[in-house]
C-alpha positions as CSV (number, residue, x, y, z in Angstrom):
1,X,-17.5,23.4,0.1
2,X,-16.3,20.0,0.6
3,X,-13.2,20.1,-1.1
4,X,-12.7,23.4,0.0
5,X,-12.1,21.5,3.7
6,X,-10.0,18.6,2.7
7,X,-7.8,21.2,1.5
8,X,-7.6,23.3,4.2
9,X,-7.1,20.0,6.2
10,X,-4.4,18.8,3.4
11,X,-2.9,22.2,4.2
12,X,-2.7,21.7,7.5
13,X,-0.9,18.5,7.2
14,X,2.2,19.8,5.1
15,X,3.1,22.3,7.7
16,X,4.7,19.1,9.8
17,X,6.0,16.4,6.7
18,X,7.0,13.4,8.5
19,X,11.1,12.1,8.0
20,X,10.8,9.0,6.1
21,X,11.2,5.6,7.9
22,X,12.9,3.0,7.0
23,X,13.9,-0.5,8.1
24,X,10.9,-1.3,10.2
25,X,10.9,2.1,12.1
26,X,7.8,4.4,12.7
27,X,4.7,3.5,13.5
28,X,1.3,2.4,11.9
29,X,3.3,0.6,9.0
30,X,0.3,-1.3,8.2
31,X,-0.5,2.0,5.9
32,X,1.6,0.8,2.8
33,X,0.3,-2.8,3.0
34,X,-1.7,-3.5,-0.5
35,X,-5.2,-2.8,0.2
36,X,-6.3,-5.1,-2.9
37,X,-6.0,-7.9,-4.8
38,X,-4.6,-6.2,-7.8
39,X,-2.2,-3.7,-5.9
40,X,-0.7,-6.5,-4.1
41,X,-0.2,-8.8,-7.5
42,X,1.4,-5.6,-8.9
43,X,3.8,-6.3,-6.0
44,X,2.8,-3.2,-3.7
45,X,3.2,-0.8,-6.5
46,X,1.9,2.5,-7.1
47,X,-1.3,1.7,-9.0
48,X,-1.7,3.1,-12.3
49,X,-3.7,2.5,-15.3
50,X,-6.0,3.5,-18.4
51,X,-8.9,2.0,-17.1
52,X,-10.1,3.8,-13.4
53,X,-10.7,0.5,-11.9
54,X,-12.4,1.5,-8.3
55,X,-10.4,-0.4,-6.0
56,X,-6.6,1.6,-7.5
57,X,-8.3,4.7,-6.3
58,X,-7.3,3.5,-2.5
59,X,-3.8,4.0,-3.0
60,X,-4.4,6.6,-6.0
61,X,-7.2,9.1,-5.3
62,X,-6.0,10.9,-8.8
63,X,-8.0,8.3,-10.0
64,X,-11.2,8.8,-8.6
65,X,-14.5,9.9,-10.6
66,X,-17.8,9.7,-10.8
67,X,-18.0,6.3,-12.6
68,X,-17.0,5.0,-9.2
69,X,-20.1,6.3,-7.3
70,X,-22.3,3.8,-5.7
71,X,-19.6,1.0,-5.8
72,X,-18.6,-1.4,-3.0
73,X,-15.0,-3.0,-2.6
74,X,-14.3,-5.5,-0.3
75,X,-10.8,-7.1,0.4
76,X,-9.3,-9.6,2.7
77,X,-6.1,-11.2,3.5
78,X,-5.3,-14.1,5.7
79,X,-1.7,-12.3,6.7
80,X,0.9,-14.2,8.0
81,X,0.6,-15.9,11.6
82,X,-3.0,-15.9,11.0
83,X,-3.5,-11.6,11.0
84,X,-6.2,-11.2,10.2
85,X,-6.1,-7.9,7.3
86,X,-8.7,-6.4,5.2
87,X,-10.4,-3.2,3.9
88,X,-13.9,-1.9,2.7
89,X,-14.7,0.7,0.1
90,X,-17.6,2.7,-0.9
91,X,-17.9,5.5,-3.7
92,X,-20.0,8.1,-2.3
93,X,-22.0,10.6,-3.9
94,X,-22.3,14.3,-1.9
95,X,-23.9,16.8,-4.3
96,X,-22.1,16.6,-7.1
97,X,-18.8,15.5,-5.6
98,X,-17.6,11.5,-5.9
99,X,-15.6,10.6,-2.6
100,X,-14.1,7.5,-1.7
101,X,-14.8,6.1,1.6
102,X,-12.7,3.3,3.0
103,X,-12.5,1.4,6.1
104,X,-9.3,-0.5,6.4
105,X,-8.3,-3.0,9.7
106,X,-5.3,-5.3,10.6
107,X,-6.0,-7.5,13.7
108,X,-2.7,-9.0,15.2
109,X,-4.7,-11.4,17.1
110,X,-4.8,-12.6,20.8
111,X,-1.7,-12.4,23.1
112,X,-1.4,-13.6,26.3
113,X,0.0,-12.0,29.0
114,X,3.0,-11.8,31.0
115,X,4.8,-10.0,33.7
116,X,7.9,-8.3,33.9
117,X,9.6,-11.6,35.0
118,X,7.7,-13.6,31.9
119,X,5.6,-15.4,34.0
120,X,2.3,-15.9,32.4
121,X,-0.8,-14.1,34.1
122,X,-3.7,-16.0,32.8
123,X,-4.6,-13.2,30.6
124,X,-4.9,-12.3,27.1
125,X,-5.2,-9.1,24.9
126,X,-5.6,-7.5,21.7
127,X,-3.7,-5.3,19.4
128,X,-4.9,-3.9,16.2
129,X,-4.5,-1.1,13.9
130,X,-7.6,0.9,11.9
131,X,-7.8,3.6,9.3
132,X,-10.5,5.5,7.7
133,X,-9.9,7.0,4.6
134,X,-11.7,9.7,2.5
135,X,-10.9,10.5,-1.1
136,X,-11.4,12.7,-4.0
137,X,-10.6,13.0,-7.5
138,X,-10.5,15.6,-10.3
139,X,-9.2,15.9,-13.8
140,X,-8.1,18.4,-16.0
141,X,-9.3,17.5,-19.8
142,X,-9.4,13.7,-18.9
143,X,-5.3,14.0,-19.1
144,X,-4.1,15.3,-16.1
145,X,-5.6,13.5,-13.0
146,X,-5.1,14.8,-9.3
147,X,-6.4,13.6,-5.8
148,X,-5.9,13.4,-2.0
149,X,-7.0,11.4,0.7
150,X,-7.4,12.5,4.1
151,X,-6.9,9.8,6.8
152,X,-7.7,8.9,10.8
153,X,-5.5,6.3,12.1
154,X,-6.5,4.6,15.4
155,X,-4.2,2.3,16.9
156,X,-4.9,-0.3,20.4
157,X,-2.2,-2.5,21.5
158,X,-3.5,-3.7,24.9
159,X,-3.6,-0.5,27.3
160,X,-1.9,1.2,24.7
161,X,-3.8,3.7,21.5
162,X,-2.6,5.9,19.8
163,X,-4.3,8.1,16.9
164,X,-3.2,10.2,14.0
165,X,-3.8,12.0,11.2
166,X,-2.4,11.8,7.8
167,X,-2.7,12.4,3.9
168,X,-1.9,11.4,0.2
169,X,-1.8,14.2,-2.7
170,X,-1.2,12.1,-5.8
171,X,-1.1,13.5,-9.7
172,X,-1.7,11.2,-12.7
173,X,-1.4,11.5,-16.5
174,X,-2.6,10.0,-19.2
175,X,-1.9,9.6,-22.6
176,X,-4.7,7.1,-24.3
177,X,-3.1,8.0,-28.0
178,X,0.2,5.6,-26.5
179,X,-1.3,4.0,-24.0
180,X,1.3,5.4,-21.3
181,X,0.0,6.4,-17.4
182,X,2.8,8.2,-15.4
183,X,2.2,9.4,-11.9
184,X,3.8,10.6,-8.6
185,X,2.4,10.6,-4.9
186,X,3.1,11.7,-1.4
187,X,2.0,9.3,0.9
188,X,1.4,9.2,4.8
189,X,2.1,12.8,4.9
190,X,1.0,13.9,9.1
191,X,1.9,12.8,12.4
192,X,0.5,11.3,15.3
193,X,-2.1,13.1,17.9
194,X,-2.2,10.8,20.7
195,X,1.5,8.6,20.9
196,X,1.4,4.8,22.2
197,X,3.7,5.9,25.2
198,X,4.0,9.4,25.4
199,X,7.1,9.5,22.6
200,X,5.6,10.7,19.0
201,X,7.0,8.3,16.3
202,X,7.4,9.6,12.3
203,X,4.8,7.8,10.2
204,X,5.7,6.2,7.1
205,X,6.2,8.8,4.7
206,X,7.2,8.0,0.9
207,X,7.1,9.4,-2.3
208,X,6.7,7.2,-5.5
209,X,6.9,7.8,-9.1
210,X,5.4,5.5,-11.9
211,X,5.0,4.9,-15.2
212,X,2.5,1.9,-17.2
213,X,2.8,1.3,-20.6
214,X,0.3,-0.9,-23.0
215,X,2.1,-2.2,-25.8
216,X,-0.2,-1.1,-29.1
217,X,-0.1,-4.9,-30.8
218,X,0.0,-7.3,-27.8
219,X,-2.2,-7.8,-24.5
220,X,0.4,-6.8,-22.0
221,X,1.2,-3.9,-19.6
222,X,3.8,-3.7,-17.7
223,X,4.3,-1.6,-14.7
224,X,7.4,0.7,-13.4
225,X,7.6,2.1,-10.0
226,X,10.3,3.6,-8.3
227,X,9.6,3.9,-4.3
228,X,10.6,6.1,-1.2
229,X,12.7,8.5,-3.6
230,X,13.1,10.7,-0.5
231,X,15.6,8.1,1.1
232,X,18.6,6.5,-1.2
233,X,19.5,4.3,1.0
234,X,17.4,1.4,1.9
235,X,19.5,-0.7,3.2
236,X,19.6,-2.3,6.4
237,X,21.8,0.0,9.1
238,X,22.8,-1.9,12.5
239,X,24.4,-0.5,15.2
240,X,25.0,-3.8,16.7
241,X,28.9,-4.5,18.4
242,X,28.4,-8.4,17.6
243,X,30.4,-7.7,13.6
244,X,32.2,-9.6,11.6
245,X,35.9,-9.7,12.4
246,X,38.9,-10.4,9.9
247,X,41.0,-12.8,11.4
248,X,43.9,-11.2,9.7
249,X,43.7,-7.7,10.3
250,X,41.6,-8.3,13.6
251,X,39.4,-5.1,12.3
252,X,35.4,-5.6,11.8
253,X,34.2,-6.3,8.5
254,X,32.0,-3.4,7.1
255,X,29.9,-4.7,4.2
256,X,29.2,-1.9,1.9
257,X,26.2,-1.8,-0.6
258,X,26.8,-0.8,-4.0
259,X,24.9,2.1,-6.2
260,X,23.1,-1.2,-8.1
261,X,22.2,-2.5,-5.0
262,X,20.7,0.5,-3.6
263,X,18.8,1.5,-6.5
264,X,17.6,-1.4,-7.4
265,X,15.8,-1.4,-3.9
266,X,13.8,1.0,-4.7
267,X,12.2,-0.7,-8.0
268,X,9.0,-2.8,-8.3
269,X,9.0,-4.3,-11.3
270,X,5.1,-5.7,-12.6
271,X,3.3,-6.5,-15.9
272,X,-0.4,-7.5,-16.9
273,X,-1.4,-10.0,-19.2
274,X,-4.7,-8.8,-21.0
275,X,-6.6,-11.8,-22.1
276,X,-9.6,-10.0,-22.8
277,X,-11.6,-7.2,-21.0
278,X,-13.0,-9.9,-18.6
279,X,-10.1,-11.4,-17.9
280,X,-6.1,-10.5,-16.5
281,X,-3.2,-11.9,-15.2
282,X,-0.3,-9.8,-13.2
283,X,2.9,-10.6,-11.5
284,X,5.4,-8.9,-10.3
285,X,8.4,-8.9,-8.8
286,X,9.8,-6.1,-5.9
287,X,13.5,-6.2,-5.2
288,X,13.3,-4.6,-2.1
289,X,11.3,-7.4,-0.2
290,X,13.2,-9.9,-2.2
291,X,16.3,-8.0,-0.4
292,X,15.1,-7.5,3.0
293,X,13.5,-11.3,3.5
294,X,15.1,-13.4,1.7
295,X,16.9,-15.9,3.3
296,X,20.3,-16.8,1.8
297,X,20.8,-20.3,1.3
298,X,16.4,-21.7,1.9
299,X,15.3,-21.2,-1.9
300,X,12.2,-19.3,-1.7
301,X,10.7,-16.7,-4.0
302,X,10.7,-13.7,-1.9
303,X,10.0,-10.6,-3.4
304,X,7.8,-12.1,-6.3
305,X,4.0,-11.8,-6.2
306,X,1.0,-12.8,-9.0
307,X,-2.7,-12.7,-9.6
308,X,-5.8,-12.7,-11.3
309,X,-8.8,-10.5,-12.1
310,X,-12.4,-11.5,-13.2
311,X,-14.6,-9.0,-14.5
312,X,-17.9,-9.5,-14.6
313,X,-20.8,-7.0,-15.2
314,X,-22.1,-6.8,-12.3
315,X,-19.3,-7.6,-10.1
316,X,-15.8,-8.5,-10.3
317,X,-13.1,-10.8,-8.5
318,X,-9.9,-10.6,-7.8
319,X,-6.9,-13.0,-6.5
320,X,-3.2,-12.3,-5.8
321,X,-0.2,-14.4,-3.6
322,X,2.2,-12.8,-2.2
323,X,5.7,-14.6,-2.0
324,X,7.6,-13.5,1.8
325,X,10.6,-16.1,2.3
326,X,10.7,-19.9,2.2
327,X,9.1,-19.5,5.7
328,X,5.3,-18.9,4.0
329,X,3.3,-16.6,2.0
330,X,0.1,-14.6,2.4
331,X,-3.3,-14.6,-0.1
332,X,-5.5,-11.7,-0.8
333,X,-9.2,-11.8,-2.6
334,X,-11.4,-8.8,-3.5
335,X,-14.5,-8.2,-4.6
336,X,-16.2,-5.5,-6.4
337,X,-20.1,-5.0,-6.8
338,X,-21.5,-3.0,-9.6
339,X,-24.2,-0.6,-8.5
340,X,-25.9,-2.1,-10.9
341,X,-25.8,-5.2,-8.9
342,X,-28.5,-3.8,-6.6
343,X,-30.8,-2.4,-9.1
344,X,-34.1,-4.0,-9.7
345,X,-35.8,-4.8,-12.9
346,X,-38.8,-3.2,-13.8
């Protein structure tokens, strides 16, 4: 009965398929923001992997099952200018159906405020963005892996909310004979309810393909995903009149962006070191951030991202940083508690 629902609801949602947004468009961006440690040491990447490690299944319901039930995943990010970013996660048992519950929050923090003139009031305010998340998983003979998430989006910017309603349909497949994980997903598909200011904005909308492959004779894993395949072009488009002029010709100076560059945006690029089954290292590295905020000229190591993961048996930990520009970067931590963490013994 349950599934039945979400997929009527599903459904629903791919009647009206948000356009894609790019370039800082849209609204409630927050939603492709790396809900975990690992995700975000994989550098944002569509999360794949042999192992169905609980907290992947956020941004990968395919990868939800029944193993995951009575698990708690908690993350947290100190974002940059002190937001304040972080998600819960809970597998949930209904019948005979393993969901995934999640809670996720960004806090921009306290603003204070001004009038129309920029004279400061004496006041302050809030803004924040908030999604909960419910997810299921199924497989077809443990090879092919499918799953959705259904999603309610609040958003309060001082006077302002907004709310909305989304999705994710994702697909997996694995091949444990070569150790190879490929997979595809539709994220953010839905639109908003209730707009800030009485214009409806597109949500981010993306599709991404991947593909993880464990070599047979060595600890590593390495990671392939190619992002927003709906949009080529990722590249930064101004309308502004202030362009570059050549002082011969007196014309403006249009930079074009070559096929490599374009395509090359679109690839995140990560690998795993496998030390033992307790202990991993990632990094990665995402051309497209390394595009968009890096500054020409400062040094900085924007784009590339690393990490660790400590598995324990009754809980796990998780670290990753997060390289933006030589301006700063941002941390992430998570932690994941066993259900048998809150069993007793007899």
């Amino acid at each position: 009965m349950l599934k039945n629902i979400i997929l009527v609801i599903l459904t629903f949602f791919l009647v009206d398929v948000a356009t894609a947004q790019t370039g800082g468009s849209g609204v409630f961006r927050f939603l492709n923001l790396p809900n975990s440690a690992k995700v975000a040491a994989l550098g944002g990447a569509f999360p794949l992997a042999n192992e169905l490690e609980f907290t992947e299944t956020f941004k990968n319901p395919s990868l939800i099952s029944k193993e995951h039930i009575g698990t708690i995943a908690l993350n947290y990010s100190n974002y940059i200018s002190d937001i304040n970013f972080g998600s819960l996660q809970y597998g949930l048992k209904i019948k005979d159906e393993a969901l995934s519950l999640g809670l996720m929050y960004i806090n921009y923090g306290n603003f204070e405020e001004a009038n129309a003139t920029g004279e400061l009031t004496g006041n302050t305010f809030n803004a924040a963005d908030y999604l909960l998340n419910i997810g299921f998983g199924r497989n077809y003979k443990n090879k092919v892996f499918y799953g959705a998430n259904a999603k309610v989006i609040y958003g309060n910017y001082e006077s302002y909310n907004s709310i909305a309603l989304a999705a994710d349909i994702a697909i997996s497949y694995v091949d444990t004979a070569k150790n190879i994980t490929t997979g595809l997903i539709f994220k953010n598909i839905g639109y908003q309810l209730k707009p800030f200011n009485d214009v409806k904005e597109n949500l981010p909308f993306e599709i991404s393909i991947a593909l993880s492959k464990k070599l047979r004779y060595a600890p590593f894993r390495f990671h392939l995903t190619y992002d927003n395949l709906q949009n080529f072009n990722l590249t930064y488009q101004t309308n502004n009149a202030s362009q570059e002029i050549d002082l011969i010709t007196g014309q403006p100076i249009i930079n074009k962006s070559s096929f490599a560059d374009k395509f090359s945006r679109h690839i995140i690029l990560g690998t795993e070191l496998l030390l033992s089954q307790s202990f991993n290292l990632q990094a990665a590295y995402n051309f497209q951030k390394s595009k968009e905020l890096g500054i020409v000229g400062t040094g900085g190591l924007a784009g590339l991202s690393f990490g660790l993961s400590l598995k324990l048996k009754k809980f796990s930990f998780a670290y990753a940083h997060s390289s933006l520009n030589a301006a700063g970067s941002n941390n992430y931590f998570s932690l994941l508690l066993n259900p048998s963490i809150f069993k007793n013994k007899n």
